[in-house]
C-alpha positions as CSV (number, residue, x, y, z in Angstrom):
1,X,-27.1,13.6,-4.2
2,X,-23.9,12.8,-6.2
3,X,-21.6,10.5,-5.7
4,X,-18.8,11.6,-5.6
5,X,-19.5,15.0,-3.9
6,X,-16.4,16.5,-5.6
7,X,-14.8,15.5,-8.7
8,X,-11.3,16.7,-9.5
9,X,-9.9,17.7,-12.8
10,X,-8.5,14.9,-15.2
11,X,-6.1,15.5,-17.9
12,X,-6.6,13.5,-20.4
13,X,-3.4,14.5,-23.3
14,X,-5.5,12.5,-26.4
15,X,-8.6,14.2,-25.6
16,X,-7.1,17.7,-24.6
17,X,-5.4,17.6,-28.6
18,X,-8.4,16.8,-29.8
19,X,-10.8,19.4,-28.5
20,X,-7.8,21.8,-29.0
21,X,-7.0,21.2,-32.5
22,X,-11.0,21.4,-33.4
23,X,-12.1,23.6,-31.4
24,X,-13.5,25.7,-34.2
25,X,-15.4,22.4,-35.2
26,X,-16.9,21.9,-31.5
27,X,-17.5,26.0,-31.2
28,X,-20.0,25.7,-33.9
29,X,-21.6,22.2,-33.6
30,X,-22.5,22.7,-29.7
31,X,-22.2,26.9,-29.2
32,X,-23.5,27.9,-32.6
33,X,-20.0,30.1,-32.0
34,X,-18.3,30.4,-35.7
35,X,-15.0,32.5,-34.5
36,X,-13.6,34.0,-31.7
37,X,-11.8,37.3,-31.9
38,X,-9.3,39.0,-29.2
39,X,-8.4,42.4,-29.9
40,X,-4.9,43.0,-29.7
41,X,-4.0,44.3,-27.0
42,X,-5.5,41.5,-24.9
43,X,-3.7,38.8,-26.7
44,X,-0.2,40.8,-25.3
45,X,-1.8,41.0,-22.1
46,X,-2.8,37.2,-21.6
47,X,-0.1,36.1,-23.6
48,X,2.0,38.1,-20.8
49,X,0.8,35.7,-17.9
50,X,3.3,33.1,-17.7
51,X,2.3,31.4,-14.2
52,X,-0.5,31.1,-12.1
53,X,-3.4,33.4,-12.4
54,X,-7.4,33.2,-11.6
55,X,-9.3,34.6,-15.1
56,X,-12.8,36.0,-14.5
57,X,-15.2,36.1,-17.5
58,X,-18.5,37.2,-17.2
59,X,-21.2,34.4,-17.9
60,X,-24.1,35.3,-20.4
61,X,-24.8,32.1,-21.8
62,X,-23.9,28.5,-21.0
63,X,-21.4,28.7,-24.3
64,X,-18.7,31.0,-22.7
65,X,-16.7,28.0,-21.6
66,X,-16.2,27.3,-25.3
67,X,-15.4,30.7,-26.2
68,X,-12.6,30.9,-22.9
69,X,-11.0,27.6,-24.1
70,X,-10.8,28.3,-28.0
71,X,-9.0,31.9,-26.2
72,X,-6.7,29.9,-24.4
73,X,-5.6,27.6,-27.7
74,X,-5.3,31.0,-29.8
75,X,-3.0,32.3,-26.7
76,X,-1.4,29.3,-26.1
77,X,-2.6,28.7,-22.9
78,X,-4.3,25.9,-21.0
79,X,-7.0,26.2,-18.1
80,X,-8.9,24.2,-15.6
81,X,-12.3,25.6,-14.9
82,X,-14.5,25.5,-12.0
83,X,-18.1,24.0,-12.3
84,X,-21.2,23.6,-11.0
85,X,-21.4,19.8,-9.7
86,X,-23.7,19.2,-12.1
87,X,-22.1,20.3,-14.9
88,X,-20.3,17.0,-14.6
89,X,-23.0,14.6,-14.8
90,X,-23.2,12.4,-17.9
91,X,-21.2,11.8,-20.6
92,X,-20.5,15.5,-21.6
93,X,-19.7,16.3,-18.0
94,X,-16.7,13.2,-18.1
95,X,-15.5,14.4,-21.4
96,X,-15.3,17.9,-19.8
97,X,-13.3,16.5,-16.8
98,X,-11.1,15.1,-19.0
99,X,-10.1,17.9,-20.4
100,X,-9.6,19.9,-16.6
101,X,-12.8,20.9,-15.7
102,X,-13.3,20.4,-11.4
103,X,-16.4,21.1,-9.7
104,X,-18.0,22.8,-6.8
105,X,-21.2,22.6,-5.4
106,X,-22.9,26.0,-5.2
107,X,-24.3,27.6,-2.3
108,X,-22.5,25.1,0.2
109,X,-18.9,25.5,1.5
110,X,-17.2,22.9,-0.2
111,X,-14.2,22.3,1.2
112,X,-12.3,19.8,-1.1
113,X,-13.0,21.9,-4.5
114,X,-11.5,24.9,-2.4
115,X,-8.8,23.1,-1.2
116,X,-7.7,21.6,-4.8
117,X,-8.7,25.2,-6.0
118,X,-5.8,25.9,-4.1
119,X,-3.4,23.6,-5.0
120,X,-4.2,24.4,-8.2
121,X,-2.9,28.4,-7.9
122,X,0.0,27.7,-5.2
123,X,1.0,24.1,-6.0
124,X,0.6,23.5,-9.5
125,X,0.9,27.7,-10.8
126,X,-2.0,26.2,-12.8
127,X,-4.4,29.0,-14.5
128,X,-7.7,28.7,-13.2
129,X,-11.2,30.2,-15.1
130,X,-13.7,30.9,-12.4
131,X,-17.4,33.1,-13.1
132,X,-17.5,35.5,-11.1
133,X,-21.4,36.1,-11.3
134,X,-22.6,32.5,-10.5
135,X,-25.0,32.1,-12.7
136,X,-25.6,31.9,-16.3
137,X,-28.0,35.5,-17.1
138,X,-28.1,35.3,-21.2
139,X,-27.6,39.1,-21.2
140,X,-24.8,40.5,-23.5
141,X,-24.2,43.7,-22.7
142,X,-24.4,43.6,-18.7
143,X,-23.4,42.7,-16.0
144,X,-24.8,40.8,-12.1
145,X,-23.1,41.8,-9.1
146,X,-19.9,39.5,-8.6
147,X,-19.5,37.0,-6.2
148,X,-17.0,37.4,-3.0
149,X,-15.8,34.1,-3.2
150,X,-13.2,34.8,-6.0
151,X,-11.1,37.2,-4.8
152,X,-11.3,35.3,-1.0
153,X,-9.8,32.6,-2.9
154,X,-7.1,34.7,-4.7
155,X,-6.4,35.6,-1.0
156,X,-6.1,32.2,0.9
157,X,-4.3,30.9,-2.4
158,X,-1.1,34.3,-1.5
159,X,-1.1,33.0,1.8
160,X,-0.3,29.5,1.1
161,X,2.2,30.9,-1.6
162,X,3.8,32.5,1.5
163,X,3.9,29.6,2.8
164,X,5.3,27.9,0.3
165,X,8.2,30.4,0.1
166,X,6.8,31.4,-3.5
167,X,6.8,34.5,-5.6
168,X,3.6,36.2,-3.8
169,X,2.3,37.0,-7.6
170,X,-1.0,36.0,-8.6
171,X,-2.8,38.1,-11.6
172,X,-7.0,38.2,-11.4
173,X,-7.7,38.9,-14.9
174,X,-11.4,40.0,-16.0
175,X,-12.5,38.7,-19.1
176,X,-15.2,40.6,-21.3
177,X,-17.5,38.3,-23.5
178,X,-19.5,39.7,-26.3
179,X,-21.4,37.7,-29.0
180,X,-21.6,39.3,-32.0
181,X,-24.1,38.1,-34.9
182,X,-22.2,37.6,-38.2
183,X,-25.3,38.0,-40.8
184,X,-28.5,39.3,-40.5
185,X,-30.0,38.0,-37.4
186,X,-33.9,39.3,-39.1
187,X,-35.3,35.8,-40.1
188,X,-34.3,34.2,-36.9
189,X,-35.9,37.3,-35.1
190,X,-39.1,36.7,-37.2
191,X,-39.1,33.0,-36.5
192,X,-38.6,33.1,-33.3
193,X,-41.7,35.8,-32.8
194,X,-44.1,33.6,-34.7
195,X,-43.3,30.8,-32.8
196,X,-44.2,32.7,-29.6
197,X,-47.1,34.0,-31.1
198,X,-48.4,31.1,-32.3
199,X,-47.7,29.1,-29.1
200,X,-49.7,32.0,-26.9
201,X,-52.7,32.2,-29.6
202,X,-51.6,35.6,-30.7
203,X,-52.3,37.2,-33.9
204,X,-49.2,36.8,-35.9
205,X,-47.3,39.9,-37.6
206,X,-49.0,42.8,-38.4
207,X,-46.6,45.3,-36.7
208,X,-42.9,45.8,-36.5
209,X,-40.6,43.6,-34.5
210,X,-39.9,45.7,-31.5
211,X,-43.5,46.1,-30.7
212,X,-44.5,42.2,-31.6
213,X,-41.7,41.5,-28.9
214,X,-43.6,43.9,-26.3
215,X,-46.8,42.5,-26.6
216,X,-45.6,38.8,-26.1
217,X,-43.7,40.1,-23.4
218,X,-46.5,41.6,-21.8
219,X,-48.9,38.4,-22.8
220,X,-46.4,36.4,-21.3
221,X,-46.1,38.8,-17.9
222,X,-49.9,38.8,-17.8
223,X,-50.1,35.2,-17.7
224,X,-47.0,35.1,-14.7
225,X,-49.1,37.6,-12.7
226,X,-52.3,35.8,-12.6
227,X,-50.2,32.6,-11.4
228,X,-48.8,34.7,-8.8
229,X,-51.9,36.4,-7.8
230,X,-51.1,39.6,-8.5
231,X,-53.7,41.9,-9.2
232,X,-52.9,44.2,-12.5
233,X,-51.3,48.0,-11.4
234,X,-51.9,50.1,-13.9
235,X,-49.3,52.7,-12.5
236,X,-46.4,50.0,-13.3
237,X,-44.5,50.2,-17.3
238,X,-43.7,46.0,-18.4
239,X,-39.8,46.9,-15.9
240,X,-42.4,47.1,-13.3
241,X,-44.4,44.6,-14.0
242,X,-41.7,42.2,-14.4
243,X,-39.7,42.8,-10.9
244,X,-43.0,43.0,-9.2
245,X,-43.3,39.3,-11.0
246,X,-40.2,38.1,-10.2
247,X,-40.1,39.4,-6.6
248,X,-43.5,37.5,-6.1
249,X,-41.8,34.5,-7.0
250,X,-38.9,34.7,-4.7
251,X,-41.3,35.5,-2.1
252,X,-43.5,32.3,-2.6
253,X,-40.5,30.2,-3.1
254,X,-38.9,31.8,0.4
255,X,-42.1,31.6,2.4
256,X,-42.5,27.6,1.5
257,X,-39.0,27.1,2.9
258,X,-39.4,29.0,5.9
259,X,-37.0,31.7,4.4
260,X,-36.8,35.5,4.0
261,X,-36.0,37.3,1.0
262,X,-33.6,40.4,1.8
263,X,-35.1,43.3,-0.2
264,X,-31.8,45.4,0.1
265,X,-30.3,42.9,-2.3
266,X,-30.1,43.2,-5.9
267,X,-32.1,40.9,-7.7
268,X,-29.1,38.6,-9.0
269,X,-27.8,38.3,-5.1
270,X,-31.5,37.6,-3.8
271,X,-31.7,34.7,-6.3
272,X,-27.9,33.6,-5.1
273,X,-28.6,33.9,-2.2
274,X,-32.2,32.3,-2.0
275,X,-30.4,29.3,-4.1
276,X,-27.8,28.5,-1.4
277,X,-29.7,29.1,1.9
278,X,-32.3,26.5,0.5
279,X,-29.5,24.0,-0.6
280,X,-28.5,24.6,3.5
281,X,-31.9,23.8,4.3
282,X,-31.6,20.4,2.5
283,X,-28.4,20.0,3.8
284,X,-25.9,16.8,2.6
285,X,-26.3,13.6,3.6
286,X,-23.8,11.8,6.0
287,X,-21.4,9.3,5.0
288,X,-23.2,6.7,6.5
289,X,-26.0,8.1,7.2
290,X,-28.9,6.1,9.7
291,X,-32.1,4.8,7.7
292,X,-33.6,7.5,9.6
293,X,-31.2,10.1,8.7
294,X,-31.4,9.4,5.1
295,X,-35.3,9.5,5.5
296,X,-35.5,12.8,6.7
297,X,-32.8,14.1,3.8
298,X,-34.9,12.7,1.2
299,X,-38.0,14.2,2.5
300,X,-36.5,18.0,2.6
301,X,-34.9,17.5,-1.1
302,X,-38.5,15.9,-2.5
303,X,-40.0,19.4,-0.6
304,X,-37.2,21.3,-2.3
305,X,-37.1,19.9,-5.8
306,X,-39.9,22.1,-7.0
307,X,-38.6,25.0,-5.0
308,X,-35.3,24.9,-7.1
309,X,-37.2,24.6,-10.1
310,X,-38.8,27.8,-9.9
311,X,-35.5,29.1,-8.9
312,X,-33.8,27.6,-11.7
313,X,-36.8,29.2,-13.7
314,X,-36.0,32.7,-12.5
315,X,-32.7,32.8,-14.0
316,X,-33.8,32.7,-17.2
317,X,-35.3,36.4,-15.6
318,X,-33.3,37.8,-13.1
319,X,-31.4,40.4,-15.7
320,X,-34.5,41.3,-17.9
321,X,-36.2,45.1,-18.0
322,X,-38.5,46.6,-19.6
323,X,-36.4,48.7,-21.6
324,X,-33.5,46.5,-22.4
325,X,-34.2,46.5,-26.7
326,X,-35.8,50.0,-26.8
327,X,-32.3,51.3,-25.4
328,X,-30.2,49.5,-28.5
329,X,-32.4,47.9,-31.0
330,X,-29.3,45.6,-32.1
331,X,-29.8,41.8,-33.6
332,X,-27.9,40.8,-30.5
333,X,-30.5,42.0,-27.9
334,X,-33.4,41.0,-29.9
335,X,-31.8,37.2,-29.7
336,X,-31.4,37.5,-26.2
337,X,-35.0,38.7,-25.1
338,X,-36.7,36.0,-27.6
339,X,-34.1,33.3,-26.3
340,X,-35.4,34.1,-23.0
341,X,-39.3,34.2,-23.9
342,X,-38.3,30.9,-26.0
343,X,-37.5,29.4,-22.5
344,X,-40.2,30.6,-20.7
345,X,-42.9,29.6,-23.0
346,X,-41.7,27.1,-25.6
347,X,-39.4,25.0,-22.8
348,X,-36.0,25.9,-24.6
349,X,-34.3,28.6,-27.0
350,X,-35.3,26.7,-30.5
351,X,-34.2,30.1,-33.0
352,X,-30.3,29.7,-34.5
353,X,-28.9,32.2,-36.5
């Protein structure tokens, strides 16, 4: 478990110039991101927010905090963001505290990163960049179901404003993210489908891309349902095949924690919310915990480590159809589905355009 359990944000003026001025710079060395472009009417509207305000982007790929904070230095704004606690491990989590990212530990109330959260909006009128969705989804053109938690905070953060005697004002602003490829994305498509093929044994080329891209999918669906168990069901298209997949998963995952998966729940809220009742499970240690106690916490998170890997393995799925190129052939959603097969198979998205 992490020590410390929260971690506030730091402001560090050198470092905030720096990433600032060459931002451009870091955009394309660590996001592959080579420009950023508002349209105009949202540069009046954010340059418009002159105090406190919560902005909510959505959250298609772990690059979007790079995108919000070259926004901000093209607005002239500056923003703390919210994290994951893990975010903040290691030395490119402390540079990113530095420069005012806080964290939170998902799936448990944590009270201090809600209470700074906060201080941040009431206190401070600071402008605060918090996902919405929860989870990184690597789809471009949709959207998960949000999270509650946001606006609950927008909420508790006008009452202490109340309290405070202040101006009960406090803009939630939704952000809309969209990568665009700026030159033909074809050899990177091609790359990325012989690498697939080759690494599943599959004849190479021989057909266009879209219908290369369904038969790894399928290969790669085939291999996931014999895993699982599943025996094949001709009646079900790949969408089929793929939440029947996924909800296998889930199930395995809940059954070995003693949980239940809710099957009224969309498929991005039973993953949230498988996620956080098995980080309850686990639980957090005490302060000073007994030898005994500690025993017993590190027996549920060794039973629980592989359980959030598979978890953390569904993400990579939890916003994938069937249909998802066939409805807009673009570059952009070819990317997406290979950077997701990539993950699955090769262990990490290796194409770049």
């Amino acid at each position: 478990m992490w020590k410390p359990m929260f971690v506030p944000p730091r402001h560090n003026p050198g470092l905030h110039w720096f990433a600032r001025t060459f931002v451009s710079s870091l955009g394309r060395l660590f996001g592959n991101v080579h420009s950023v472009k508002l349209e105009p009417q949202c540069v009046d509207r954010l340059r418009s927010l002159n105090g406190r305000a919560i902005l909510c982007p959505n959250h298609p790929t772990e690059t979007d905090p790079i995108t919000v904070f070259w926004m901000g230095r093209d607005v002239g704004h500056c923003y703390n963001f919210l994290a994951t606690r893990e975010t903040l491990d290691g030395p490119r989590g402390k540079l990113l505290n530095q420069i005012g990212v806080y964290s939170v530990i998902r799936g448990y109330p944590d009270r201090e990163s809600l209470r700074y959260s906060r201080k941040l909006l009431a206190e401070l009128d600071r402008k605060v960049v918090i996902f919405p969705e929860g989870l990184v989804y690597e789809h471009n053109h949709r959207l998960l179901e949000f999270q509650s938690g946001v606006a609950q905070l927008g909420f508790w953060a006008l009452e202490d404003l109340e309290k405070q005697g202040k101006d009960l004002r406090l803009p939630l602003v939704p952000l809309a993210i969209q990568y665009r490829c700026l030159r033909s994305a074809k050899p990177a498509i091609e790359a990325g489908l012989r690498a697939l093929e080759s690494r599943l044994e599959m004849p190479t080329g021989g057909a266009s891309h879209y219908d290369r891209l369904t038969r790894i999918g399928e290969t790669v669906v085939g291999k996931v349902e014999r895993a699982e168990g599943l025996k094949p069901d001709d009646s079900l298209d790949l969408g089929g095949r793929i939440q029947r997949a996924r909800r296998a998963v889930l199930e395995r995952v809940a059954e070995k924690a003693g949980l239940k998966v809710d099957g009224r729940l969309a498929p991005g809220d039973q993953l949230h919310t498988l996620t956080n009742e098995l980080k309850r499970w686990v639980g957090l240690p005490d302060e000073e915990p007994s030898d005994y106690d500690e025993r017993l916490f590190r027996q549920r998170a060794e039973i629980a480590r592989p359980l959030f890997a598979e978890l953390v393995r569904l993400h990579n799925t939890v916003a994938v159809t069937g249909n998802y190129v066939a409805q807009d052939p673009t570059d952009e959603r070819f990317l997406e589905v290979i950077g997701r097969l990539e993950r699955e198979v090769l262990g990490k998205v290796q194409h770049r355009v």
